[in-house]
N, C-alpha and C positions, 0 to 999 in steps of 0.2 A: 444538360449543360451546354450553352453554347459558346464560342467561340472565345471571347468577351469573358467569360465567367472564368473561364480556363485559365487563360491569362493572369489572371486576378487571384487566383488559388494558389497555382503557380509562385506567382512573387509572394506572397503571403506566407507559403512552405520556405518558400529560400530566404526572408527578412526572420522566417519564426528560429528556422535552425539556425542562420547564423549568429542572430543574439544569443540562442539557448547555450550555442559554444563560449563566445564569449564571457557571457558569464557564468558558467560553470568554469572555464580556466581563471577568471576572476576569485573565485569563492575558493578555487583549489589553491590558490596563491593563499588567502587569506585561513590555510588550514582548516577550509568546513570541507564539508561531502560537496562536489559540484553540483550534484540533483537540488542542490537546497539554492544557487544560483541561476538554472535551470529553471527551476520552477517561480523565481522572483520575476526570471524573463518573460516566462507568460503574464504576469500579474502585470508590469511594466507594458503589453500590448495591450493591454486591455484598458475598461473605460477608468480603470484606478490609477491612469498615467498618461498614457496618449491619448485616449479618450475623452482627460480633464484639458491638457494641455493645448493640443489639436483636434477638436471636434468632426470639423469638416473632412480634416484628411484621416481621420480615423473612422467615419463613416463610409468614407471613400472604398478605405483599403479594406475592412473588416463589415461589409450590408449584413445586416441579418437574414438574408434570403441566401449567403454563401456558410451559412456556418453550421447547415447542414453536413457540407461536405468537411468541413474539420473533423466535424463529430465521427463521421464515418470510420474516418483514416483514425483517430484518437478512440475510437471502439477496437479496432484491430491491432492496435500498442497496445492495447490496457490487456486482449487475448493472448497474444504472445508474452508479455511482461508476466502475466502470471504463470502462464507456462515455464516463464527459468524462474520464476517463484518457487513453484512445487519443485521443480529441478533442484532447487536449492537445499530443498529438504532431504539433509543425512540424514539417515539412519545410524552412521555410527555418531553424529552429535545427540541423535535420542537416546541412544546406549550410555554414555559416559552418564553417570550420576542419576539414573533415569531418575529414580524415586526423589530427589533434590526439587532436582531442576521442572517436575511435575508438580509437585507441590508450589514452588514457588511461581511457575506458570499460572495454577488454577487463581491462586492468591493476587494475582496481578492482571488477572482476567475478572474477577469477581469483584475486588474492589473498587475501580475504576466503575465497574460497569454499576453498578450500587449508586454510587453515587453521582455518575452522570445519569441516571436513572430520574435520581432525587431533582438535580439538576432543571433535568428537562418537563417533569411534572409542575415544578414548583416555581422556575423562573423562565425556562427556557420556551415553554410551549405558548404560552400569552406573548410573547414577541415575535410565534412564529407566524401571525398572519396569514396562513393559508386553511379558509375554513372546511372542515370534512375531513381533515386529519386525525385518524383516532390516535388516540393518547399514547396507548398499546405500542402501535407499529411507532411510534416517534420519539419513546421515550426507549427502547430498544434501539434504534439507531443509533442514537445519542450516545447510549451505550456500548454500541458496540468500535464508533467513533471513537470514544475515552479508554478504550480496552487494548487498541489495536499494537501492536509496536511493529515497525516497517524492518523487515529482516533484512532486504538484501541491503539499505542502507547500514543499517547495525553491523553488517557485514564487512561492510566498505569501510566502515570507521575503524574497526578491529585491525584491519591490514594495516591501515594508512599511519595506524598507531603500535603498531608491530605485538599484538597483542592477541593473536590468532592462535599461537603455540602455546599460551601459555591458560593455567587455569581457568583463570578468570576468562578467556575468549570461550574454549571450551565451556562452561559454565553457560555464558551469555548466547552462544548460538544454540545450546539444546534446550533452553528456556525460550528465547526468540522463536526456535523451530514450534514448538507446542502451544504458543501463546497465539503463533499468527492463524494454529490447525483451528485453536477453540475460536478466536475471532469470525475466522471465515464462516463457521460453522453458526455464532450467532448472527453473524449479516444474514447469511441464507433464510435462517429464520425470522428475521427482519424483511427481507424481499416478501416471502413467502405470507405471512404477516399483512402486508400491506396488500398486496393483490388479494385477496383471498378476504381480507376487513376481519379477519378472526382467528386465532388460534386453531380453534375445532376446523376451521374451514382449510387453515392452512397446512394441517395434518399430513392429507396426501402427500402435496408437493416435500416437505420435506420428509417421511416415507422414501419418496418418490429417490429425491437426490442422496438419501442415505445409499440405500439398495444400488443405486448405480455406483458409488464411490465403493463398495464394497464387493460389487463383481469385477470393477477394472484392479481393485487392488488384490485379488486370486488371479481370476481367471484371464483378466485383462493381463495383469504383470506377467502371465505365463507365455501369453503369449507376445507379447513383446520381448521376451526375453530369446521365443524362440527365433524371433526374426530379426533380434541381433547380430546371435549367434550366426547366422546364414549369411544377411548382408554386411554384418559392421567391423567385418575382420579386413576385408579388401577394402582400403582407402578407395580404390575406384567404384567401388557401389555405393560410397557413401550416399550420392546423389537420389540411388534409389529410397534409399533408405533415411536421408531427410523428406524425401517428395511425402513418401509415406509417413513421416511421423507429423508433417506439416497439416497433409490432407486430414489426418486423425484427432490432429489440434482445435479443427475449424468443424467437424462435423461433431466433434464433444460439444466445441461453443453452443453448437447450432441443439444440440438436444440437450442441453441447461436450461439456455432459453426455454425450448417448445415445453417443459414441463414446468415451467413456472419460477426459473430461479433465475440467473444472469449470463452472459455467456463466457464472463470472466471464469463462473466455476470450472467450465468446460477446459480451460485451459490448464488452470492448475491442477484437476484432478489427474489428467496423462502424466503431468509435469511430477508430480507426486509419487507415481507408482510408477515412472519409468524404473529399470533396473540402475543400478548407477556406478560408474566407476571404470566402466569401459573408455577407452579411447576415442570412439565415436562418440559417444555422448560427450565428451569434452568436449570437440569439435565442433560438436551441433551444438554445442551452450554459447562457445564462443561465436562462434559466428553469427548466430542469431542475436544473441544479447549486442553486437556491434552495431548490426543493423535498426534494433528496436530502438536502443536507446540515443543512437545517433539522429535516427530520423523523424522515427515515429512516438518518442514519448517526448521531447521537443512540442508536437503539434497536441498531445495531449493537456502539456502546462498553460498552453496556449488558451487551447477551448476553457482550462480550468480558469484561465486568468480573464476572458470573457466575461465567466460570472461570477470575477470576486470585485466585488466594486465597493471600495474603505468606504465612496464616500457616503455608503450609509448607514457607517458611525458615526453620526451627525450631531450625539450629545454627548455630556459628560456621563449618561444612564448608560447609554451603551458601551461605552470603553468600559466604563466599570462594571459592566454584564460579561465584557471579554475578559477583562480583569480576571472575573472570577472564575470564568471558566480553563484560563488557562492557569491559574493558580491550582484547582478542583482539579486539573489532568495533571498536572507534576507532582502532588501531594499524592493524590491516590494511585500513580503507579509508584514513585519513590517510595513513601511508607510501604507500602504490601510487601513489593519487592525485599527492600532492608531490613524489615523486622522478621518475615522468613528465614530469609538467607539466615540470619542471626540466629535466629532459633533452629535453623539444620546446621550452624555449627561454623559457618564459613565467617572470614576475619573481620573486623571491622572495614579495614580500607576497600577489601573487597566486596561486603556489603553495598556500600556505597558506590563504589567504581558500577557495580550491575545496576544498581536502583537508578543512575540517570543512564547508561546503554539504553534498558529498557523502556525508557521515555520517548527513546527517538521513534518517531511518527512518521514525518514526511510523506513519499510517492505514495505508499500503502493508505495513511491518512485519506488523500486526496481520491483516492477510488472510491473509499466508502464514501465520502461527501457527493464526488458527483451520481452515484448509485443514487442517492436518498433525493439531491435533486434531478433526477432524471424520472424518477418515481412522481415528485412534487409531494415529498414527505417533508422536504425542510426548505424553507425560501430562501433567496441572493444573502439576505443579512444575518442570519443564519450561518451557513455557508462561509461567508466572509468571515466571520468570527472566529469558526473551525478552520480555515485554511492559518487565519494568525497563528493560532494555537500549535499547529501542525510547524509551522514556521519557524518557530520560538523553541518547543519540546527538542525539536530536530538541532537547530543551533547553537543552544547550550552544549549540548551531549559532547564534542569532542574536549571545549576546553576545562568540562569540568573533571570527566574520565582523567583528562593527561593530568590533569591537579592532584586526582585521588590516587589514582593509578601507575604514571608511569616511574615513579619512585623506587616500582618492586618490576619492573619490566623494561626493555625485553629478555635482558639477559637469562633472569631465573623463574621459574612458576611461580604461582602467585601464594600455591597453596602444597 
């Protein structure tokens, strides 16, 4: 990188986050999650806005010989990002209701994935124009794209709506917590999938990534737990004891990758089986989530808005290919979702109030998408499609929640 290029990165960082701010406090005005503003900012950098509008000065500011270096920085948000992912994951939100909220997880992970399945065999993959793509690894993505639902945003809408104390939040994050465990778990199989050109081939590697999620989660948790204990009582060792959980972070990344999956797993698995509840791990959540989301997942929506480019829904075939697809993501998580719940027992309004939570997609969305094109499992229009889709699921969720929901909330349970 010389001198010149620096420069140019540089402004490019400080133009990306101060939009990404601004509209996220835009969006936060207008009662959505700000990540769903945030991520509009990137789409707005890119050739779906400035690119159409100003050419020249969008080639200027955004060469394609510098967006290596996005990626880079937007690969190490997306490893720490899922690192307060798995952070995220209670143990006492999987307790509450387990056998409920597991049922209604699987049900909302299977149906989704069913029929973006269908989807992608039957309409999705002849518009995917990138030949050598087996069906297998693309119609699993597809999948596991229409499966997914974004926790820590689900999270953020739960507070925003005072809705965290009460059943119904409870309900929706031990269902979100399990839905996002089985998601990840079919993406990995979808990586694994794709590298690999086969199932039988791709055996090992996920072998591979099981065996290791299941010795951080013994033998690993034990011993994090014991150098908690040591450094995370004295506020001043904090530091030790971030350096070490940081180094830990990066070298998980780094052996996800080298066995064939992504580095994001690397992140979430620590994040997962950290112990949780201590003091220090608040600490290290907080701090870190200020830094990630402040700086580095800003330059993530960014690279992401690089490659969402509308304009190539360029017919009335393709809007109504998106149509459908984001019709096929709200139907097959809503239905799954509300007919379970209903059938374990839980109320009508609250049926409902979960079955759109559970829709909301967003940042999570967006990882799997740029995984599948970083792979070249799925092309720009494509992609573009799913990023709508992710857009839309995510947008609705607050005002229809507070429609069904806040009627019986905050004051009293919901159930």
């Amino acid at each position: 990188m010389n001198n010149h290029q620096l420069i140019l990165v540089l402004l490019e960082i400080s133009i990306i986050i101060g939009l990404a701010r601004v509209m996220g406090a835009l969006f936060k005005r207008l009662n959505q999650p700000p990540v769903i503003g945030e991520i509009i900012a990137g789409i707005m950098l890119g050739p779906s806005l400035f690119g159409l509008v100003a050419p020249a000065e969008f080639a200027l500011l955004f060469p394609a010989d510098l967006q290596k270096f996005l990626y880079l920085l937007a690969q190490i948000g997306l490893i720490f990002f899922m690192f307060l992912v798995g952070l995220g994951v209670d143990p006492d939100h999987l307790k509450s209701k387990f056998k409920l909220s597991l049922l209604i997880s699987q049900i909302s992970i299977l149906l989704p994935m069913l029929l973006g399945a269908v989807l992608a065999l039957h309409l999705l993959y002849d518009l995917n124009d990138l030949p050598g793509v087996a069906r297998g690894s693309f119609a699993v993505f597809i999948g596991a794209a229409m499966s997914i639902t974004a926790f820590p945003v689900l999270a953020r809408i739960l507070t925003d709506l005072e809705l965290g104390g009460t059943a119904l939040g409870t309900l929706a994050l031990a269902c979100a917590s399990i839905d996002d465990l089985g998601a990840w778990c079919l993406l990995a199989i979808a990586i694994a999938m794709t590298k690999t050109h086969s199932i039988d081939a791709a055996l090992p590697t996920i072998v591979g990534i099981g065996l290791y999620a299941v010795v951080m989660a013994t033998a690993g948790r034990a011993a994090l737990k014991y150098f908690l204990s040591r450094y995370g009582i004295d506020r001043h060792e904090y530091k030790t004891l971030f350096t070490f959980l940081y180094v830990l972070v990066t070298f998980s990344a780094l052996f996800t990758e080298w066995i064939g999956i992504d580095v994001i797993f690397g992140g979430f698995i620590i994040g997962a089986v950290m112990p949780k509840g201590s003091k220090a791990i608040a600490t290290l959540k907080a701090e870190t989530e200020n830094f990630v989301s402040t700086f580095l997942l800003p330059i993530f929506f960014a690279y992401s808005g690089l490659n969402t480019r509308i304009g190539l829904l360029d017919s009335p075939s393709l809007w109504l290919v998106c149509l459908i697809v984001v019709g096929v993501a709200i139907a097959g998580k809503f239905v799954g979702v509300y007919a379970t719940a209903r059938l374990g027992g839980v109320p009508r309004q609250e049926a409902q109030a979960l079955g759109w939570l559970m829709n909301t997609r967003g940042l999570t969305e967006l990882i799997i998408l740029n995984v599948a094109l970083k792979l070249g499992v799925i092309s720009p229009t494509i992609f573009t499609i799913f990023v709508i889709m992710a857009l839309i699921t995510t947008m609705m969720t607050s005002p229809l929640v507070t429609r069904v929901a806040l009627p019986y909330a905050p004051s009293r349970p919901l159930s």
